[in-house]
N, C-alpha and C positions, 0 to 999 in steps of 0.2 A: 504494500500500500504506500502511495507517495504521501505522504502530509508534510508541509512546513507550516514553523509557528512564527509569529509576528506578535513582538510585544505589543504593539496597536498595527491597528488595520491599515493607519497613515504611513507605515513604515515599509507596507506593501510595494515594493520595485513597480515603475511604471512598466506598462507595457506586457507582464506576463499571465494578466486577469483575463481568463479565457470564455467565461461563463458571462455573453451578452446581456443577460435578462435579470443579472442578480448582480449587487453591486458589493464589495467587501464590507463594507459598513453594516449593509445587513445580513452577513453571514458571522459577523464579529461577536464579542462578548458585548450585549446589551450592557453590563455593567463595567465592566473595564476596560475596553475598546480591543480587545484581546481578541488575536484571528490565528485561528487552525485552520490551514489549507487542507481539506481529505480531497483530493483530485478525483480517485473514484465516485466517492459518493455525490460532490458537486456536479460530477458528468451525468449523474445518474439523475438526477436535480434540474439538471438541465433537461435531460432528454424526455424529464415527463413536463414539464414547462413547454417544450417545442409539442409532445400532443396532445397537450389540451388546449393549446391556440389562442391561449390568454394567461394573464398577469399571477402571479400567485403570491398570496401576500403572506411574509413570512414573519411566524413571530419570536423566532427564537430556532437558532441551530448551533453556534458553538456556545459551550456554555465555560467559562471559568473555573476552576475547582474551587477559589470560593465563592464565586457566582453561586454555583452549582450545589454548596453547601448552605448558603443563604438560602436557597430556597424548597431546602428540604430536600433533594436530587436523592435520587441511587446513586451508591459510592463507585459505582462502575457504570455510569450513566451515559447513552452511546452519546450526547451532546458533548461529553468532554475529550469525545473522539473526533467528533464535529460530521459524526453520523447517523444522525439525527434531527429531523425538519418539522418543526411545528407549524402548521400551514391555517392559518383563518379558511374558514368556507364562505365568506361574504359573499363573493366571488362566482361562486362555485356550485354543481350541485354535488350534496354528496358524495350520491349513489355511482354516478357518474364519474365523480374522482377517484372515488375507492377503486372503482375498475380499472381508472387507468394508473392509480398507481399500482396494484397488484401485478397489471401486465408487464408494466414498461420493469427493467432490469430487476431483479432480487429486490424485492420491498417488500417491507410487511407494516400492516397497518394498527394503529392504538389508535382505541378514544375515538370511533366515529362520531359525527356529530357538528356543533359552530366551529369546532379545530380538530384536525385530524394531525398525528405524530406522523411522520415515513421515518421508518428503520430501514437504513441503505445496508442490504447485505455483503459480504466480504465477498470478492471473486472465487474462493471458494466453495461460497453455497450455504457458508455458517450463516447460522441465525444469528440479528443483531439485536434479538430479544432476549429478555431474559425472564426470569419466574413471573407467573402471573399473580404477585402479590399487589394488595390491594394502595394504591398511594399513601404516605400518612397524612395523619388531620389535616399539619399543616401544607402540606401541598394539594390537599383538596382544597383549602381556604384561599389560597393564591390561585388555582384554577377558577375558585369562582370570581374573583375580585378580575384576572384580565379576561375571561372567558365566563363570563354569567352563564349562560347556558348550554357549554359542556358540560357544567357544573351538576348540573339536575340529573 
């Protein structure tokens, strides 16, 4: 897997941002400006952005380790691989989306609904899920505050 990290996202080298449709800033740590390149997974990010023929609004995909601790994460949470895409459905339908990301490369989907998660799977085929344990409190409290009704 290629990945490079950037203390901030400004520190990004002009010129080798390949992914049209998604800008570093929004692939960075919302809280620390912190950017993991996952090349696969971004490609993979890409390639369902190209079919579903419209915008997709992204709420969160690298996460920090203390980002990621801040807000209750799994300690092995694919965001702090930066493979991991929290995606709004504002957009979007669903039913719709859910299909096309299941199609398009190794993805597996969490949380259908106003925000759906894509887990970009490893070229190998590994799952980038893990136990289906239930969120805690406080990360159900933070899904509802930016996501009222995933929340329900």
């Amino acid at each position: 897997m290629t990945t490079t990290f950037y203390d901030h996202w400004r520190d990004l080298p002009e010129g080798i941002w390949r992914w049209p449709n998604f800008s570093p800033a929004e692939i960075a740590c919302r809280v620390t400006g912190k950017l993991l390149v996952n090349e696969p997974a971004l490609d993979k990010l890409q390639a369902l952005r190209s079919r579903l023929g419209k915008p997709l609004i992204v709420r969160s995909v690298y996460r920090s380790p203390e980002h990621n601790r801040a807000v209750g994460g799994a300690t092995r949470s694919k965001h702090m691989d930066g493979a991991a895409f929290d995606i709004a459905m504002t957009n979007h339908d669903p039913v719709a989306f859910e299909a096309a990301a299941r199609s398009s490369a190794s993805a597996s989907i969490r949380a259908p609904g106003s925000c759906m998660s894509i887990l970009a799977h490893s070229a190998n085929g590994a799952t980038a899920s893990r136990s289906g344990r239930l969120p805690s409190p406080r990360t159900r409290r933070l899904r509802a505050r930016c996501w009222p009704a995933a929340a329900r």
